[in-house]
N, C-alpha and C positions, 0 to 999 in steps of 0.2 A: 880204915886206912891210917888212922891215928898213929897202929905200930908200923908203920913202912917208911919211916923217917929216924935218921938220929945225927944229931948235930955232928959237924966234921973234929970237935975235938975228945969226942968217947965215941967210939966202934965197938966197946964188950958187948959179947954176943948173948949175954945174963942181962942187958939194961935195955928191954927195949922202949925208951924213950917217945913218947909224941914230938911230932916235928918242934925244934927248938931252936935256939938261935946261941952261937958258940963264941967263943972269945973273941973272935974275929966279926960275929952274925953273918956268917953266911951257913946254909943250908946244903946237906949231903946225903942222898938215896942210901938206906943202908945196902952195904954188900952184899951181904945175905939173903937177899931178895931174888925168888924167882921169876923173870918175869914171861909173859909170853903173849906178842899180837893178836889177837885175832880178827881179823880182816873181815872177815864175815858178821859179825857181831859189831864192829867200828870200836875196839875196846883196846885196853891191855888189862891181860886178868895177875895180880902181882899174888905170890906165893907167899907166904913169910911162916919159914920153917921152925922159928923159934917158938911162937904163940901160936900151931897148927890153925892156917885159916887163908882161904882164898876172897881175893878182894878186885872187884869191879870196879876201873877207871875208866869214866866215860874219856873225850876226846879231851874235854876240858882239860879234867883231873890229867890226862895223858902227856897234854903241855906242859902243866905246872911240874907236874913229876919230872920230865924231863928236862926243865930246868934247873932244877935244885942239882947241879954239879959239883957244889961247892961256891958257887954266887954267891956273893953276899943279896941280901932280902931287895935293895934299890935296883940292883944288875936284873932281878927277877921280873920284877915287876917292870919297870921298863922294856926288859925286850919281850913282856907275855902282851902290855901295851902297844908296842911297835908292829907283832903280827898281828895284832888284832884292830890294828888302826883301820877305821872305812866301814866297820863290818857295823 
């Protein structure tokens, strides 16, 4: 999963980056990622065409990913902590 991340201030599609933190530090799914639900399995299996390779994210990992919109790292963690309050 390391390459399925690249900070929101470099998107070249030659750097694929580990999740990192940008001028700003907020966090951005790279583009080029394919992804696909699968319901049946409770997953999303993410594609990443640059470095040929399919990657399993449990439900966990499925929040977190879907977090990273461009949040800064505090917005992240607070609302992955506010769904997960109770639990």
């Amino acid at each position: 999963m390391s390459r399925s991340f690249r900070p929101t201030s470099n998107n070249s599609a030659s750097n694929p980056d580990p999740p990192s933190r940008t001028e700003a530090g907020s966090f951005r799914a790279n583009p080029t990622l394919r992804l696909r639900p699968v319901d049946e399995w409770n997953c999303l299996l993410v594609y990443t065409p640059e470095a040929p390779a399919i990657h399993y994210l449990s439900p966990l990992a499925w929040v977190v990913f879907e977090l990273c919109d461009g949040s800064p790292r505090a917005d992240i963690q607070e609302t992955y902590l506010r769904l997960n309050a109770g639990k």
